[in-house]
Residue frames relative to the residue before (quaternion, step in Angstrom):
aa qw qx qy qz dx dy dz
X 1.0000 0.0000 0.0000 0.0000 0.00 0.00 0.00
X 0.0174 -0.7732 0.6249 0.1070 3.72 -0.70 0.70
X 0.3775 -0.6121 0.6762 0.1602 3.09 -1.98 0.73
X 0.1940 -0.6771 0.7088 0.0394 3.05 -1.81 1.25
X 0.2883 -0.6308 0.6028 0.3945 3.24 -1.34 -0.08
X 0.6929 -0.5341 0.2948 0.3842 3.37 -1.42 0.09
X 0.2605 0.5998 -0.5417 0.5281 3.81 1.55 -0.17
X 0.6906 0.6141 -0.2276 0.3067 2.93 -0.61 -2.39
X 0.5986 0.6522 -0.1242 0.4482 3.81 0.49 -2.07
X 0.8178 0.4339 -0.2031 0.3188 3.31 0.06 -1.78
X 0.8637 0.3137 0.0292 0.3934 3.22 1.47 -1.56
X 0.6603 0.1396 -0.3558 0.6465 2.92 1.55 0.85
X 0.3628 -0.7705 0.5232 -0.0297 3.39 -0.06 1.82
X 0.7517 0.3925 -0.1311 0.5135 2.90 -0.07 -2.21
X 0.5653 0.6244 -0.3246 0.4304 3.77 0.47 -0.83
X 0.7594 0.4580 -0.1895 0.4214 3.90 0.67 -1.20
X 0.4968 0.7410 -0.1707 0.4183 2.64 1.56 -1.28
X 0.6277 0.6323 -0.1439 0.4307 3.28 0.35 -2.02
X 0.7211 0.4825 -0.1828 0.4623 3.49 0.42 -2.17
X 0.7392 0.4462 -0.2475 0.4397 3.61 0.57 -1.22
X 0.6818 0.3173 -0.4148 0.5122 3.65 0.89 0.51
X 0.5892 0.4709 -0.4160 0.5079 3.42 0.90 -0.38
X 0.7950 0.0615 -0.1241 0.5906 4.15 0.18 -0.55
X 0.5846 -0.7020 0.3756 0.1560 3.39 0.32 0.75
X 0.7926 0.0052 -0.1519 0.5905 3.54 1.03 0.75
X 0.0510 -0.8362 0.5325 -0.1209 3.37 -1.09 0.61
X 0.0166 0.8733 -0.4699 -0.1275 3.73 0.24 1.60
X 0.5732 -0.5759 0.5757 0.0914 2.83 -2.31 0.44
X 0.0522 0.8929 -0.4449 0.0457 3.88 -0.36 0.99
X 0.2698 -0.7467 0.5898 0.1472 3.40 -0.29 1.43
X 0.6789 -0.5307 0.4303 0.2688 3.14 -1.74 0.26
X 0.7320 0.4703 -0.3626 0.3338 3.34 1.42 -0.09
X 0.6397 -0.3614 0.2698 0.6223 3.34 1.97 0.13
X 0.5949 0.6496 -0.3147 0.3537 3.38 0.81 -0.68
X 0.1154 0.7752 -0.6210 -0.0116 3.99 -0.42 0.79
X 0.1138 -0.5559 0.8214 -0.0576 3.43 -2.03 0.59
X 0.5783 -0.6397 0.5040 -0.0478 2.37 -2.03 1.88
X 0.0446 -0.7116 0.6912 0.1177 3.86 -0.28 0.38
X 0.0056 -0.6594 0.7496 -0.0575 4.04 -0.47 1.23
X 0.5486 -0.5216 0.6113 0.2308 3.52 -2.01 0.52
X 0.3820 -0.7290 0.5103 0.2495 3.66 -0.70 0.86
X 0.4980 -0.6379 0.4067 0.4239 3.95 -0.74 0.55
X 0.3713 -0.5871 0.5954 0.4036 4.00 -0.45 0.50
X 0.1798 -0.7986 0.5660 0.0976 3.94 -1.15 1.22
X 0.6862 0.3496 -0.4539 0.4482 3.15 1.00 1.21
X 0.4886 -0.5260 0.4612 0.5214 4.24 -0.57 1.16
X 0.4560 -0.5983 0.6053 0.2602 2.92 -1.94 0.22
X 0.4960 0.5672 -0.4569 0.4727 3.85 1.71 -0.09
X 0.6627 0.6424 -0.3035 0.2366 3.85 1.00 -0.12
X 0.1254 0.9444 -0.2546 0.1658 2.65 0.51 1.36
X 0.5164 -0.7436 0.1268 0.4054 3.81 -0.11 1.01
X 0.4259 -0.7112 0.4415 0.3433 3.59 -0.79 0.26
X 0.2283 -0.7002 0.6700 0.0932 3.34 -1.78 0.52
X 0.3092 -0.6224 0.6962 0.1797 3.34 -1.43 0.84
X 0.0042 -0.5834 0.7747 -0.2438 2.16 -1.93 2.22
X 0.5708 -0.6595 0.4634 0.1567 3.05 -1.68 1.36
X 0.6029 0.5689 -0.3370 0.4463 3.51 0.55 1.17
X 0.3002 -0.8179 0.4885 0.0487 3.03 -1.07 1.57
X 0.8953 -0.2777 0.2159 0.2731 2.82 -1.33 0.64
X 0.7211 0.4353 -0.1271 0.5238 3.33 0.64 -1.52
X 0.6293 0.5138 -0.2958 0.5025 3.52 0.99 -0.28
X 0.7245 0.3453 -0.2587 0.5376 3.51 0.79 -0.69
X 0.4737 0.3693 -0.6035 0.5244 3.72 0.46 0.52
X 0.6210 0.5715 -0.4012 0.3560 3.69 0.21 -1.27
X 0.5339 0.7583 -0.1652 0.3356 3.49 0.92 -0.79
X 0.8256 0.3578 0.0692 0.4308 2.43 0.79 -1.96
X 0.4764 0.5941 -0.1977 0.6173 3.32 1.56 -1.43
X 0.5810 0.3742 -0.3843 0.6122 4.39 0.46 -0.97
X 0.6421 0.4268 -0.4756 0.4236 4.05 -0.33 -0.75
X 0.8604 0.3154 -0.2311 0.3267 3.08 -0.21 -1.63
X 0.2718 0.7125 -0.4752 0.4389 4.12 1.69 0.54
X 0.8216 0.5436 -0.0325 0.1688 2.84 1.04 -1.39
């Protein structure tokens, strides 16, 4: 975890930023003693969620599909 001051803070943003998703927190230090956490927020949607598409295929075909791969 690394400490910045708020100078420091001001002028490399994108930079703090960055850190606080790679190691998950990064603090912040005013001149009067006073510090605050910058953490990465959790993303509230799976990354397996993905949109659908219309295709002309039933069901019974995609097992078949599959069942032929896994022959393989």
């Amino acid at each position: 975890m690394q400490v910045y001051t708020y100078s420091e803070a001001r002028q490399k943003l994108a930079l703090l930023l960055e850190q606080a998703e790679n190691s998950g927190k990064v603090i912040i230090r005013r001149k009067d003693g006073r510090t605050f956490s910058l953490t990465p927020e959790k993303m509230a949607f799976s990354p397996l969620d993905v949109p659908t598409i219309k295709a002309q295929i039933t069901t019974e075909e995609i097992v078949a599909l599959v069942r032929e791969g896994r022959e393989r």
